[in-house]
C-alpha positions as CSV (number, residue, x, y, z in Angstrom):
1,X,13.5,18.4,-18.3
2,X,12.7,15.5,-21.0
3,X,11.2,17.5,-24.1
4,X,10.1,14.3,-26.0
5,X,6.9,12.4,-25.1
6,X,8.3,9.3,-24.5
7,X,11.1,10.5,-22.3
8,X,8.4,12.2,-20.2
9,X,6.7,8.9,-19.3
10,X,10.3,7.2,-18.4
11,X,10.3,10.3,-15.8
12,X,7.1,8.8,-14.0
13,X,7.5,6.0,-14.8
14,X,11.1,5.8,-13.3
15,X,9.8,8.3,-10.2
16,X,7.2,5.2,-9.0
17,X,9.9,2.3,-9.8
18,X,12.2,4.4,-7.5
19,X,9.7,4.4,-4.8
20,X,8.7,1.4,-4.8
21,X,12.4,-0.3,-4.2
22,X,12.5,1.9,-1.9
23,X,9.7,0.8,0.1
24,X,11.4,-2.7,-0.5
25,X,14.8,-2.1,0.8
26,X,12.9,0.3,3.7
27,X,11.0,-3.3,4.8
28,X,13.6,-5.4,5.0
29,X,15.8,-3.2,6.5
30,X,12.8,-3.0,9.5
31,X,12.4,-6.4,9.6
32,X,15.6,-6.9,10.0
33,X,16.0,-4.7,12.9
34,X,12.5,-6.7,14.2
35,X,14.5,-9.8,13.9
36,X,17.5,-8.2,16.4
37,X,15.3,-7.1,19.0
38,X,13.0,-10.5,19.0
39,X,16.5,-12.1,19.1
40,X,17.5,-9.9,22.3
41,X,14.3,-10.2,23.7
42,X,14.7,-13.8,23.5
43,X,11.4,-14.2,21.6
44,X,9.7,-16.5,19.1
45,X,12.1,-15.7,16.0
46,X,10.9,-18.2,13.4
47,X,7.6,-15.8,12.5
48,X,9.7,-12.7,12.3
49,X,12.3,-15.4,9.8
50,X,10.3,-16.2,7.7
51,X,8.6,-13.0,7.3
52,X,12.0,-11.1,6.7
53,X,13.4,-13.6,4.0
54,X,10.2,-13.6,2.2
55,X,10.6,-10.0,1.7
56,X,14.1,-10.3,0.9
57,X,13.5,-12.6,-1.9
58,X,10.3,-11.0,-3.4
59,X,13.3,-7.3,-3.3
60,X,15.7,-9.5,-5.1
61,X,13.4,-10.8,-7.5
62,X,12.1,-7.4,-8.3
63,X,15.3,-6.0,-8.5
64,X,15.3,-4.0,-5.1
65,X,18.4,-5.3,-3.9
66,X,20.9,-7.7,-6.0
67,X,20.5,-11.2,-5.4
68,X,24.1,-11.4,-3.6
69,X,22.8,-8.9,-1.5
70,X,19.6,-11.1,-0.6
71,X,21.6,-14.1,-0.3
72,X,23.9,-12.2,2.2
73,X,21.2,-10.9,4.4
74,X,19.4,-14.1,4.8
75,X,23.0,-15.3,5.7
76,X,23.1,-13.3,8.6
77,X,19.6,-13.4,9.1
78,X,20.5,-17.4,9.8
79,X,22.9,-17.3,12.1
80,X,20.7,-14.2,13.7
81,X,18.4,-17.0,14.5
82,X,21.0,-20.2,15.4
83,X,22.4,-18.0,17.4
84,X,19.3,-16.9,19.1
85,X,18.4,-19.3,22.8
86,X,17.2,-23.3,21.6
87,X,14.2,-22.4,24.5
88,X,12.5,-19.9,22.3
89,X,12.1,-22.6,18.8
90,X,9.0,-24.2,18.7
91,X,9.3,-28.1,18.4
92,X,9.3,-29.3,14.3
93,X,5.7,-30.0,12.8
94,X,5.5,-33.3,11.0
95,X,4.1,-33.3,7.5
96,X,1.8,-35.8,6.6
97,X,0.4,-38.4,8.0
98,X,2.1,-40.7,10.7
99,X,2.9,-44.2,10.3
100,X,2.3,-47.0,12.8
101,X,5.2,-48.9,13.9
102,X,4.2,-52.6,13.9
């Protein structure tokens, strides 16, 4: 036990830091596992993407996960998703407005 003041708030504070990357690493590991099953199911996966590599950047920029880490899970989250049937993509939106063709 911390017998000085300030090492008794590092303690707390250290306790909620703790859970909190834990709750980080806990979501993308579920996600992740979403991301499988909508794969196998042969599901919509671009929702369930981007949803998962948000979180995996937001744990890597809090320091959750290291950002090699991150880098390698969206990795394989990729070629989750390439690999995953063409039927299932939804056609590209087009940004902007489009141009006549004279």
């Amino acid at each position: 036990m911390p017998n000085i003041k300030q090492q008794e708030k590092r303690v707390r504070t250290a306790a909620r830091q703790r859970l909190e990357n834990l709750r980080y690493r806990s979501t993308v590991k579920t996600l992740g596992r979403r991301l499988q099953e909508t794969v196998a199911e042969g599901g919509d996966v671009t929702p369930v993407h981007r949803e998962l590599v948000r979180w995996i950047d937001r744990a890597a920029a809090h320091g959750a996960i290291h950002r090699n880490t991150a880098g390698r899970k969206k990795s394989q989250a990729a070629k989750l998703v390439a690999a995953a049937p063409a039927e299932a993509a939804p056609a590209p939106k087009t940004r902007g407005k489009a141009k006549a063709k004279a």
